[in-house]
N, C-alpha and C positions, 0 to 999 in steps of 0.2 A: 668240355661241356660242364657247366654249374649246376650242381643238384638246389633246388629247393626242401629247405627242408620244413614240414609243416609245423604250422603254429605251435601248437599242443607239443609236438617230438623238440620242437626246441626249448619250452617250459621244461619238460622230463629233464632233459640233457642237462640243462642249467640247476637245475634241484639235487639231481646227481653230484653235480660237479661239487655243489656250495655242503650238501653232506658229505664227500668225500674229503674236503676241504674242512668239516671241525674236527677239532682235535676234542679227546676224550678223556674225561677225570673222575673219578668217583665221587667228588662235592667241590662245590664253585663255593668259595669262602674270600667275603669282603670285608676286611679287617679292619670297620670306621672308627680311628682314633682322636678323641677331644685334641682338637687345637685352638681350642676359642682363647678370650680372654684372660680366663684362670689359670691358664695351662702357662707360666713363661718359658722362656728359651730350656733353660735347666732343667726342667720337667718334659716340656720334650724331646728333648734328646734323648731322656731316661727313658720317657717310654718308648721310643723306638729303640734302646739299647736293651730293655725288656721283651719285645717282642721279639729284638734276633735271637737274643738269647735260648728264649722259648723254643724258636723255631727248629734252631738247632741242637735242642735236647735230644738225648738217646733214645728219652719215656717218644716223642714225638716222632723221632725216623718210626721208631718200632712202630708206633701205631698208624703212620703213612703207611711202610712196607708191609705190614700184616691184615692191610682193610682189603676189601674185594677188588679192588681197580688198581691197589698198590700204589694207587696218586693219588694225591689231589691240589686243584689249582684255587690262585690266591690272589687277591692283591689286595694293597695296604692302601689305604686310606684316611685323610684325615680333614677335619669341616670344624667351622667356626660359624661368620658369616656366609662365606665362601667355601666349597669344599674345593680338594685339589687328590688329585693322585698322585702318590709318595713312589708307591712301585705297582706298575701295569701286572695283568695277568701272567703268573709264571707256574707252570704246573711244576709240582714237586716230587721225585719218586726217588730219590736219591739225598745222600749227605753232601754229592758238589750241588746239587740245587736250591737244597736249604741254606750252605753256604753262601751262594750265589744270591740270592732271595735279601739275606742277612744284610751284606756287604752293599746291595744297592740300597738297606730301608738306610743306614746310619749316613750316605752320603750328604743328598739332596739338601737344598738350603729350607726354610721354612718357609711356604706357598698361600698357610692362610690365615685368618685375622678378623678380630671382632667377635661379636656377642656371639650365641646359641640363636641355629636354625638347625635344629633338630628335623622335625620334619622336612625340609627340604634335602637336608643330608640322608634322611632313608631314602627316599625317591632316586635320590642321585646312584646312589647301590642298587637300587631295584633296576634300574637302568643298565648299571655296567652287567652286571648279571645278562637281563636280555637283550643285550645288542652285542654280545662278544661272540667271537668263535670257538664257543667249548660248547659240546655236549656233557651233561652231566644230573644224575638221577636224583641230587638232592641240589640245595642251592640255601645258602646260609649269610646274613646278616650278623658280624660278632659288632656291637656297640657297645661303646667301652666313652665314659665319660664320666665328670665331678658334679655334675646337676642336673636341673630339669626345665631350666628356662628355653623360652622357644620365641626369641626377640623378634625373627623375620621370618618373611614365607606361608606356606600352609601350617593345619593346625598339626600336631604331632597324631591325633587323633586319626585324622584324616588319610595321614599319609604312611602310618600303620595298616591303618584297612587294607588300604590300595598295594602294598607289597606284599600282605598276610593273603590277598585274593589274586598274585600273581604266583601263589602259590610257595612264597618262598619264607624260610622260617625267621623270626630274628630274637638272636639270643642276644642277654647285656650283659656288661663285668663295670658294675659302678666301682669308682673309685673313693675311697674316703680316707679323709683327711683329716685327721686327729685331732692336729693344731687348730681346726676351726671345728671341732664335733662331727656333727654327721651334717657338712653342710649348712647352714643359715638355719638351725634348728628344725628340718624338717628329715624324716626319714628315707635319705636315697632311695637304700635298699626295696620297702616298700613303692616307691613313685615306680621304681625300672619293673618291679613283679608285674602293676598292673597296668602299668601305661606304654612300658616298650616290648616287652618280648611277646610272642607270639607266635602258632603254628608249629605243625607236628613236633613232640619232644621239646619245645622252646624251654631253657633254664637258664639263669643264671649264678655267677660265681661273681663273690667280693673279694676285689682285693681294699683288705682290711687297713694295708700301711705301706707305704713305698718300700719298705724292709720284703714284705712279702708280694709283689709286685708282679716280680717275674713267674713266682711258682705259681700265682693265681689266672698268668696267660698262656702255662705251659698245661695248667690242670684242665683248663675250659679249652683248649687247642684238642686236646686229647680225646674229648669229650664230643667234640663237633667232628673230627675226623671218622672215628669209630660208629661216630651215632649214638650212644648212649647217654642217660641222664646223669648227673652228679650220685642218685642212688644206687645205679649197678655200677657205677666205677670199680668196686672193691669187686667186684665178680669178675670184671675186665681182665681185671691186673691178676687175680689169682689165675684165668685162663691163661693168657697171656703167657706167666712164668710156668708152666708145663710144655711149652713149644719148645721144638730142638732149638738151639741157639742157629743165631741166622749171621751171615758175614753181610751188613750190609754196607761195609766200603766199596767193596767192589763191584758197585752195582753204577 
């Protein structure tokens, strides 16, 4: 004999299952990396040889293994005209995961191409965010980019709002470039203060010169996992160094 089972009890069942079914991290962090125009091959390579680097700093397991959830998930990203995903969602709570994380950003061939669509590259993040299978108490935008132009798509304005009202924060790490000043004479630094980051804690971190590159996405990594702003850093690190020493290879 076939039981029916009622409308409403089958909703339950299925809500059950699909919560049973996310997996859990203490911050969803989308890594959108400049691959427009300005950026050529050379340069991205480097920056995704900066970001493993990062990833798999010691300052950054520690600050993974020491936060409340002892994870957190990630994926890399990177937009021009086009955005494309570099490395899907991978939660990190370990040194083989960051390793793992590392080793797939430096693979992949290069995916995308053309001018600045800024705004449609947040959206695109705001999206992976809410449509993935992670539960997770914070959710963060790192934008990391050479300019402020926004060729195609929505306005940057626009599409700021619409991610700052899905509640989710977006921190920048402008890049600059010596060899040309700070950009076509205009001041990065200031364009990303007021035009891109936003929501609770949102900061940003310059990397000054390709020399200091990687320390400025291991410094902001640190900074987005823990939750803190660039001003209690120095409070961080001194708590931090009074914990017993932690093995975390064997994790």
């Amino acid at each position: 004999m076939r039981l029916l089972i009622p409308f409403v009890a089958a909703l339950t069942l299925a809500s059950s299952a699909a919560a049973q079914d996310q997996r859990e991290a203490g911050l969803e962090l989308v890594l959108l990396a400049d691959g427009s125009g300005s950026i050529d091959a050379e340069e991205l390579a480097f920056q995704r040889q900066g970001y493993a680097l990062a990833m798999t700093d010691p300052a950054v397991i520690d600050a993974i293994t020491n936060s409340i959830y002892g994870n957190v998930a990630v994926t890399y990203v990177e937009w021009a005209t086009n955005t494309a995903v570099v490395v899907d969602w991978m939660i990190i709570d370990s040194v083989e995961d960051a390793e793992a994380f590392a080793a797939a950003l430096i693979g992949p061939p290069r995916q995308v191409y053309g001018r600045n669509a800024i705004g449609s590259a947040l959206l695109f993040a705001k999206d992976l965010i809410r449509e993935n299978d992670i539960f997770a108490p914070r959710a963060v935008i790192d934008f990391s980019g050479d300019s402020i132009g926004n060729s195609y798509g929505p306005p940057i304005e626009e599409a700021r709002r619409e991610v700052l009202d899905a509640g989710i924060t977006i921190n920048a790490l402008p890049i600059l470039r010596p060899e040309d000043g700070r950009r076509a004479g205009y001041n990065l630094e200031e364009e990303y203060a007021t035009r891109i980051i936003g929501g609770p804690g949102a900061f940003m971190v310059t990397a000054e010169s390709r020399d200091t590159f990687a320390a400025s996405v291991r410094r902001k990594l640190i900074l987005e996992i823990v939750g803190i702003t660039p001003e209690e850093f120095d409070d961080w690190t001194n708590q931090l160094a009074l914990l017993p020493p932690k093995d975390i290879t064997s994790q």
